[in-house]
MIBA-675132 format. One record per residue: residue number from 1; x negated, y, z negated of N, C-alpha, C in turn. Coordinates in pm, 1 decimal. Example, Ala and Ser with C-alpha at 12.3 -4.5 7.8 and 13.67 -1.06 7.14 Angstrom:
# MIBA-675132
SITE   num       n_c1       n_c2       n_c3      ca_c1      ca_c2      ca_c3       c_c1       c_c2       c_c3
SITE     1    -1319.0     -569.0     -780.0    -1230.0     -450.0     -780.0    -1320.0     -330.0     -780.0
SITE     2    -1285.0     -225.0     -708.0    -1367.0     -106.0     -714.0    -1290.0        3.0     -787.0
# end
This chain:
# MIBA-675132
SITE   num       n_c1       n_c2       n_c3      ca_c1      ca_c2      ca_c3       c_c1       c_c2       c_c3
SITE     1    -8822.1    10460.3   -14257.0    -8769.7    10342.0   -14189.8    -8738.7    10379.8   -14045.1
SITE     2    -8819.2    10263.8   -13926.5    -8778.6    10323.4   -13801.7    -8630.4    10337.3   -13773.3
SITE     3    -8595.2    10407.6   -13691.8    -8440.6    10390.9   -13637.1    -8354.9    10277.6   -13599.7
SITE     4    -8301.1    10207.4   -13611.5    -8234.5    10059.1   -13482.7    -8214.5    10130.2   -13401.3
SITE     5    -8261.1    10220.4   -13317.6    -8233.6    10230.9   -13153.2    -8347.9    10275.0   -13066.4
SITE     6    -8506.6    10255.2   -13199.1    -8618.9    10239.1   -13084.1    -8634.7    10169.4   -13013.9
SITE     7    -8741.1    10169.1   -12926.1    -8752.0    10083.7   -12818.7    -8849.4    10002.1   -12881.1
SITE     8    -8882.9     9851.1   -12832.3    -9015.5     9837.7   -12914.6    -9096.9     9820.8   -12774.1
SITE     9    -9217.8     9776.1   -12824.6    -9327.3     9789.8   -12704.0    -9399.2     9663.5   -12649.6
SITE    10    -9391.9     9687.6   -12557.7    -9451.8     9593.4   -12428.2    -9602.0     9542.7   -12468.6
SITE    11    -9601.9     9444.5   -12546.4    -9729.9     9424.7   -12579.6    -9849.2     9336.0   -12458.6
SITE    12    -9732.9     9294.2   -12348.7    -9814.8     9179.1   -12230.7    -9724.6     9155.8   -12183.3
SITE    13    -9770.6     9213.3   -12010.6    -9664.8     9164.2   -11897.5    -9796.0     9077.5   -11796.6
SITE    14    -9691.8     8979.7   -11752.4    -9766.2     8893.9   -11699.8    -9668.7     8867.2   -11546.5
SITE    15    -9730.6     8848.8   -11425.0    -9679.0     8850.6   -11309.4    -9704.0     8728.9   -11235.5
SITE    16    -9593.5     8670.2   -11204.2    -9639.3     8592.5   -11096.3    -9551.8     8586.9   -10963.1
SITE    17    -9640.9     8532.2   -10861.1    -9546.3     8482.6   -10717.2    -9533.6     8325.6   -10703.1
SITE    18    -9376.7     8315.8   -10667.2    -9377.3     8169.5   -10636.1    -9296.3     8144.2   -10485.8
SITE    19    -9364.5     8111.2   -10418.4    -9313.2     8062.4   -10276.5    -9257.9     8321.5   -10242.2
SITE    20    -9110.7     8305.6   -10205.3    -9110.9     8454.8   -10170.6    -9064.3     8527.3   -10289.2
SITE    21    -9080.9     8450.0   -10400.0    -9066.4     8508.5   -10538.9    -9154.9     8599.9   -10604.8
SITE    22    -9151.9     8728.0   -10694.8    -9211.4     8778.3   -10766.5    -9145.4     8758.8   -10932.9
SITE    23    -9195.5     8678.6   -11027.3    -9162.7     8711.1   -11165.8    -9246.0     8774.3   -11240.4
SITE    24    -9179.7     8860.2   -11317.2    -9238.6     8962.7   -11407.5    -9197.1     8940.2   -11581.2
SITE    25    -9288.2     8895.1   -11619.4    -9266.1     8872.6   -11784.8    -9318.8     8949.4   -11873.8
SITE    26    -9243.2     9000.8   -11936.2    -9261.2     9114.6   -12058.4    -9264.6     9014.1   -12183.6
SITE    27    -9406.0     9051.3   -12244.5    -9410.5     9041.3   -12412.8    -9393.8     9118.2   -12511.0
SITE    28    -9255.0     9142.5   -12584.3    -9226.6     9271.6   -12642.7    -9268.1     9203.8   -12774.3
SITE    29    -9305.8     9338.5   -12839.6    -9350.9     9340.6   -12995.9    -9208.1     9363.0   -13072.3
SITE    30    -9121.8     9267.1   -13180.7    -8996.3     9329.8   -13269.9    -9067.0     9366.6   -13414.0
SITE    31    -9172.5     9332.8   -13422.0    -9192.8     9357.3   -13590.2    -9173.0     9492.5   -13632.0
SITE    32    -9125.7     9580.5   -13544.9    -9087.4     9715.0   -13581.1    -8966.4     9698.9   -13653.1
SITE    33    -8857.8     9633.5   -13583.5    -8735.4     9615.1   -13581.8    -8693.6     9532.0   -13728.1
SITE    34    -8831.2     9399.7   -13703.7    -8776.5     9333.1   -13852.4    -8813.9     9364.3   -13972.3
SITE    35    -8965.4     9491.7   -13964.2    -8981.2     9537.3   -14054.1    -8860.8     9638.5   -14134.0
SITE    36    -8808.2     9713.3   -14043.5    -8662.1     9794.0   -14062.2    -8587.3     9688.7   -14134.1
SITE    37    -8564.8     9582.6   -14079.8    -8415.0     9505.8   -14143.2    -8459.7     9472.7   -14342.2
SITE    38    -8611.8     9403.0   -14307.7    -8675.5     9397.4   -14423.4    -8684.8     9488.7   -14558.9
SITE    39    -8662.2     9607.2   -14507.3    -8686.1     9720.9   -14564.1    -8546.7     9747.8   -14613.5
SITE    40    -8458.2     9750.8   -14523.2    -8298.0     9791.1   -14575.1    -8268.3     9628.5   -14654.9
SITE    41    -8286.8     9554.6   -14666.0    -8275.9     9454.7   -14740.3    -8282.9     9428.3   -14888.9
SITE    42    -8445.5     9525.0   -14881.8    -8477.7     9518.5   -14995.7    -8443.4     9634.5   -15097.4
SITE    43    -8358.4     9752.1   -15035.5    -8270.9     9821.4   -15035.5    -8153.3     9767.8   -15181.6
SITE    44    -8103.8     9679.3   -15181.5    -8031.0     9584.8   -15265.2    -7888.2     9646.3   -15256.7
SITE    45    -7825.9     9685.8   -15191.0    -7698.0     9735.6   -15145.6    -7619.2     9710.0   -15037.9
SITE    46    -7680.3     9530.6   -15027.1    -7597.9     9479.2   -14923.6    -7544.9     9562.6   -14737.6
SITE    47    -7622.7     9623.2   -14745.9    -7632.3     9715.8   -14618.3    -7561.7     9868.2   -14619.9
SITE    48    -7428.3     9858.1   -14726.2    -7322.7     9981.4   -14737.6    -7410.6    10087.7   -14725.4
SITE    49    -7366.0    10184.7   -14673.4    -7413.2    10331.9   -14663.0    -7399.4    10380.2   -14805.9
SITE    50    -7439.0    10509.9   -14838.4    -7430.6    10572.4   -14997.4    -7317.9    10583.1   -15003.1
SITE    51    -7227.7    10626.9   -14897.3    -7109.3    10677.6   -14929.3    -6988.9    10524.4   -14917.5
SITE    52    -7042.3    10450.0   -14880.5    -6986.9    10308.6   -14877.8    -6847.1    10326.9   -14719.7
SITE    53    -6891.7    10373.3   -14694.9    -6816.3    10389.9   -14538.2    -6841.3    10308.0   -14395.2
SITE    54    -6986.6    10267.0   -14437.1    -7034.3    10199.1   -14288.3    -7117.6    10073.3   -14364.1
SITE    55    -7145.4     9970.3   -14270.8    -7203.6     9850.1   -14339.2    -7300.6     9781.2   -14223.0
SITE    56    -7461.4     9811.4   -14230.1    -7517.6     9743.9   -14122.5    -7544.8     9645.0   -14166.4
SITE    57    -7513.9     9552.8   -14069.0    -7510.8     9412.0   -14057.7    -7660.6     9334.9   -14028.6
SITE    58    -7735.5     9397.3   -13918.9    -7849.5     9345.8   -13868.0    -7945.1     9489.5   -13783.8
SITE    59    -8038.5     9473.3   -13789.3    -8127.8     9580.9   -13665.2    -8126.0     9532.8   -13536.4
SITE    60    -8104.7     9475.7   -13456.6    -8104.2     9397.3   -13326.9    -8168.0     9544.9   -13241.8
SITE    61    -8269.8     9483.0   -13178.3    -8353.4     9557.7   -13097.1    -8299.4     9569.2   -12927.9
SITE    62    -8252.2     9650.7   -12869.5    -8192.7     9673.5   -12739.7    -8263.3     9630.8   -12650.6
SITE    63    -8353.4     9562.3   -12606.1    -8389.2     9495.6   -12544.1    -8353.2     9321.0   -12550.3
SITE    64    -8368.5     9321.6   -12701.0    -8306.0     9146.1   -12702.0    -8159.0     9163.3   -12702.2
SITE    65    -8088.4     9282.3   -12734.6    -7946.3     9255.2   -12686.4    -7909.7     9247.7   -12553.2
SITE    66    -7974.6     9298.7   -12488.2    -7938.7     9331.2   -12299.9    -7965.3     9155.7   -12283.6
SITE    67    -8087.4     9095.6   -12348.8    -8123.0     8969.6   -12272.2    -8108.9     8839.0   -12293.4
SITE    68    -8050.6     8832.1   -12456.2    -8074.0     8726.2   -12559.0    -7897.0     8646.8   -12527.2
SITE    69    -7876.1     8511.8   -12479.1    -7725.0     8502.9   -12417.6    -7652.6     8492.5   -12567.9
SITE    70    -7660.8     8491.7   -12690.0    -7567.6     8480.1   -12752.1    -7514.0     8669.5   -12786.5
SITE    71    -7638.6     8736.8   -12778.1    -7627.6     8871.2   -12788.4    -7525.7     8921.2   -12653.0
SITE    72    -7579.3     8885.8   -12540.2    -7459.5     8931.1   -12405.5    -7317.3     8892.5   -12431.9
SITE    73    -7331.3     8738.1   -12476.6    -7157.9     8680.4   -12532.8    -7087.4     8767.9   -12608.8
SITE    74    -7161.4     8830.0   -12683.7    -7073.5     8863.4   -12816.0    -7032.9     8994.2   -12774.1
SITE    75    -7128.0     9030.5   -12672.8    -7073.2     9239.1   -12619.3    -7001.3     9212.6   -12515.2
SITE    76    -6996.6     9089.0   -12420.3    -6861.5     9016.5   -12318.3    -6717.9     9067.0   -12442.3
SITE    77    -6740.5     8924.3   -12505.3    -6618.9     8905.6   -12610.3    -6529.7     9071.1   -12678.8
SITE    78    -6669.7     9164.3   -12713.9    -6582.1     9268.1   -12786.7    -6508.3     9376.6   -12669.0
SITE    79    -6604.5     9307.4   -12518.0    -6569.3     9417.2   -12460.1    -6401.6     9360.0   -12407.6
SITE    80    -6377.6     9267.0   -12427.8    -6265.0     9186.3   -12392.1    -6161.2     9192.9   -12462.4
SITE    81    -6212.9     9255.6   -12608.8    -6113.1     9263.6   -12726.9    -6092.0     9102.7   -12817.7
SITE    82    -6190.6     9070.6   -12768.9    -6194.5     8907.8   -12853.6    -6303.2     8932.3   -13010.7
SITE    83    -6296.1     9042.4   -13060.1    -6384.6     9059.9   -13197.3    -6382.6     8944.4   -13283.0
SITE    84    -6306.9     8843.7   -13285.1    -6356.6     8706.7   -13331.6    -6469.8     8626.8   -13273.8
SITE    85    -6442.5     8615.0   -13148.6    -6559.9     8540.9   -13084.1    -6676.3     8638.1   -13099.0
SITE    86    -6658.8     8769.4   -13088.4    -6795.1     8863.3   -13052.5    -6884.6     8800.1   -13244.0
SITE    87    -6753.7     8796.6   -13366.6    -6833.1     8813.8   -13484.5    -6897.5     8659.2   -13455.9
SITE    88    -6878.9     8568.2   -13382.9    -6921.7     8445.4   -13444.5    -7032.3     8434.8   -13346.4
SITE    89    -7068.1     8450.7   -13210.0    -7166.2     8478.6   -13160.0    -7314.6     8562.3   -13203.9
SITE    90    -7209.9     8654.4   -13291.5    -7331.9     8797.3   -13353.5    -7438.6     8674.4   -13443.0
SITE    91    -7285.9     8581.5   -13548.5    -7355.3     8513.2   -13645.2    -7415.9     8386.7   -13605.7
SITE    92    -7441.2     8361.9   -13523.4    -7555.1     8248.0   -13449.4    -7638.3     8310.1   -13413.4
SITE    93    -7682.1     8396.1   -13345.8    -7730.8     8501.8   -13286.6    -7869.4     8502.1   -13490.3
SITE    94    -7776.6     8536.0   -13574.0    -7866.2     8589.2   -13689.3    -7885.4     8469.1   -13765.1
SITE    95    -7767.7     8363.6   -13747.2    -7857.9     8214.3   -13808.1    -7984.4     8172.7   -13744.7
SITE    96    -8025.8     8198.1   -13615.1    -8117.0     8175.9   -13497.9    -8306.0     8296.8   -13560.6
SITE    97    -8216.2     8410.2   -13570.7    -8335.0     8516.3   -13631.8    -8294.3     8538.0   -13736.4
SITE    98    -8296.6     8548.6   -13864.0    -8288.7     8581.8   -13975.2    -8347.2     8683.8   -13992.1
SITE    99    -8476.5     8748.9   -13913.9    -8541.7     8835.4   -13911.2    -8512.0     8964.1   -13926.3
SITE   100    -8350.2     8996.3   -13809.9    -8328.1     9096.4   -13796.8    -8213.8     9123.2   -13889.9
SITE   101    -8171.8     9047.9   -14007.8    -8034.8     9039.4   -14035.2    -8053.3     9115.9   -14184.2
SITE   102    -7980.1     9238.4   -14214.7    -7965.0     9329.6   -14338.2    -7849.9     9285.6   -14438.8
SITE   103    -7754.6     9215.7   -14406.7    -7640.1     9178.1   -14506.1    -7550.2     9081.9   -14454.5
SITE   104    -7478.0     9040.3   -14500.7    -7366.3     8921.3   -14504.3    -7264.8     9011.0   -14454.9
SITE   105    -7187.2     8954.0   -14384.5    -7039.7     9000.5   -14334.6    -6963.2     8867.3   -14292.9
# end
């Protein structure tokens, strides 16, 4: 199972100029990422570690966290000490992708 802290890959960047503008659009590949979540899923242990100490919640790929606004809200919020708002952001964030999501919390 890949790691949650690969990178995934740039499958198509596309460039344009508008008036003294340059935009640059990246097409990243996650099926790395949701194949991982898929995989610990089917796992059937609700995410707990063996030793039942840690509990992953989702794989979220570091690129859609830096860019995705409910993903920025929720690392605002924890960095603020608001861990309520950060959990309810996380969970829109995974009602939105289901893709990346390993267990219920």
């Amino acid at each position: 199972m890949p790691s949650p802290l690969t990178l995934c890959m740039i499958t198509k960047q596309a460039m344009e100029q508008r008036k003294d503008e340059i935009i640059l659009c990246n097409h990243i590949d996650f099926s790395r990422e949701a194949q991982a979540a898929y995989e610990a899923r089917k796992l059937g242990n609700n995410g707990w570690s063996k030793s039942k100490t840690m509990k992953c919640v989702a794989h979220i790929p570091l690129e859609l966290s830096a860019t995705h606004p409910y993903l920025v809200a929720a690392t605002e919020a924890r960095q603020w000490g608001n861990n309520t708002e950060a959990k309810m952001w996380l969970k829109r964030f995974l009602i939105e992708h289901p893709e990346f999501k390993v267990s219920n919390f």
